[in-house]
Every structure is written in C-alpha cells, then in structure tokens.
C-alpha positions, 0 to 999 in steps of 0.5 A: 303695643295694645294695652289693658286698660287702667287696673285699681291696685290699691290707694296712696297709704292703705289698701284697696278694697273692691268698692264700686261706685254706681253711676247711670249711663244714659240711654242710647249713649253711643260708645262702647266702654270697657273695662279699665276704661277710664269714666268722667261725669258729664252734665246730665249726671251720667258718664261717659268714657274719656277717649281722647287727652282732651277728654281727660284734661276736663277735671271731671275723672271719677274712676275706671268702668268695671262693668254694667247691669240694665235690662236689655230691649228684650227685657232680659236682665243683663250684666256686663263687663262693658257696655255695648253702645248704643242700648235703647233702654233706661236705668243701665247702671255702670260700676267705678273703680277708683272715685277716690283721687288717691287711687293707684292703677296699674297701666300698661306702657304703649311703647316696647324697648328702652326708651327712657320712660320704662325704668326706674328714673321715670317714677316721678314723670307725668304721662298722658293717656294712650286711646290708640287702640280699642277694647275687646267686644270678646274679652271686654277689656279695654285696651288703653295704655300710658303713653310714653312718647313725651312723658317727663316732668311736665304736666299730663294724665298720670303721675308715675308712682311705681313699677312692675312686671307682669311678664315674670321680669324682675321685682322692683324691690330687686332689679338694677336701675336698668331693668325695663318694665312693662307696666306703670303704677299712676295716680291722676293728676289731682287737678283732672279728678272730678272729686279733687279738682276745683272747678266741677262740671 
C-alpha cells in the first residue's frame, strides 16, 4: 500500500505552527525529493533525500522537505512542491518541516489488514522506514510509508507515539483495542536527528 509521505502534525508537548526551515539543495543533485520525504544534511552543507534504512541510521535527519524555490535554466523563478532532479542552476532553496526532534509526524502504514502493528498495542513500537514506492511527479507528494514488517520493541526509524484514521474509521479517544488504523503518529529516533544526535556529520 503506497503511502503519503511523512506529515508535521504537531511537537511533543505543544503545537505545531508551520515554521519551514530553509536549507540549499546542491546544484545538479540528481534525485528527485518530495513532499513528505524525509531530508538529512550532508558535508557540503545541503540536503539530500533519505531513501533507504541506512540512510536514515546516519543520525543526520533534519525534517521532511515541503517544497523548493530556485530559478530554473530558463531564468524563470520557480516554485515547487518537489524538486525535480537534476537542475542545472545555483541557489535552489528547499524548505523543512520538522528540525525540531520532538516533531510528530503522521505516516501511513505499508502494510493492510491486522498484522499486529496497526492497533493500539503497537504505541510504543519502533519502525523503520518504507521507500518502497516512489513520489508523484503529478501530485508532488512522496509516497513513503512505516514499514510494518519487523516493527517491535527494538530499535529503528520511528517511535510509534499514537494513532489515527483518515479513512473516517473510529477515533482513537473511542474505538475498542481491536480497531486497525491506517496511519501511525512518530517521532524519530532521538539518536537518527541531526540536531539531537551526538556525533554530527
């Protein structure tokens, strides 16, 4: 099941206000990044997307990409929900979500059907995270997802903090301890943020 990317609901303890944090993107880099895609900071001082486990186990996480701006090889300003890769052009700006660690995200689980970590014995779990399908050129979303196979009390990408439905399913506030969700709410692993870990680059 395709998902949507990772989602800025909110922070641990207070709310979420929309702040986006601007970082360069380097010239020619040669993925594509989508919205909801998680972004790590790299040597060169720009960000690049996190596609892979490995990727996100380097600590250097600083949120999820919202879109860009640069001005294209035509010299026409432009403005993006993602960036199409490889632009032959200086100065193309992405803007974060989420370079505070605390950040909650709401993320689609990959998996369908009762499989033991879409219900609420799962808050508490760790998950990793699922690159298996690629964004949207038309919508510009991301289509990264938690994936659920392996989840448990183990170390991984995400820490399982809540629940929700958007398919008009239960409330969580509500429903019994059976009801399945379809997405997950997260935080990162404290360890995997660039601004919380203890290493940098």
């Amino acid at each position: 099941m395709a998902g949507n990317g990772f989602r800025p609901i909110g922070i641990e303890g207070r709310g979420y206000n929309g702040q986006l944090t601007p970082f360069w993107i380097a010239k020619n880099y040669a993925t594509s990044i989508f919205n909801g895609d998680p972004v790590m900071l790299v040597a060169d001082g720009t960000i690049e997307v996190i596609n892979s486990v490995t990727d996100m186990n380097l600590g250097n996480m600083v949120g999820v990409f919202m879109g860009c701006e640069y001005v294209n090889a035509t010299s026409t300003p432009t403005w993006n929900q993602y960036y199409p890769a490889s632009q032959d052009v200086d100065g193309i700006i992405a803007y974060v979500a989420g370079t505070d660690p605390l950040t909650r995200y709401q993320a689609k689980f990959s998996a369908s059907g009762v499989d033991g970590t879409q219900l609420r014995s799962a808050i508490g779990f760790n998950f990793d995270i699922d690159v298996t399908d690629a964004g949207s050129t038309d919508t510009g979303n991301s289509g990264y997802a938690l994936e659920t196979v392996g989840a448990a009390e183990t170390t991984a990408n995400f820490n399982l903090v809540g629940l929700a439905n958007t398919d008009g399913g239960d409330s969580p506030s509500t429903a019994s301890a059976t009801t399945t969700y379809t997405h997950g709410i997260v935080i990162v692993e404290p360890t995997l943020h660039m601004y919380s870990n203890s290493t940098g680059i």
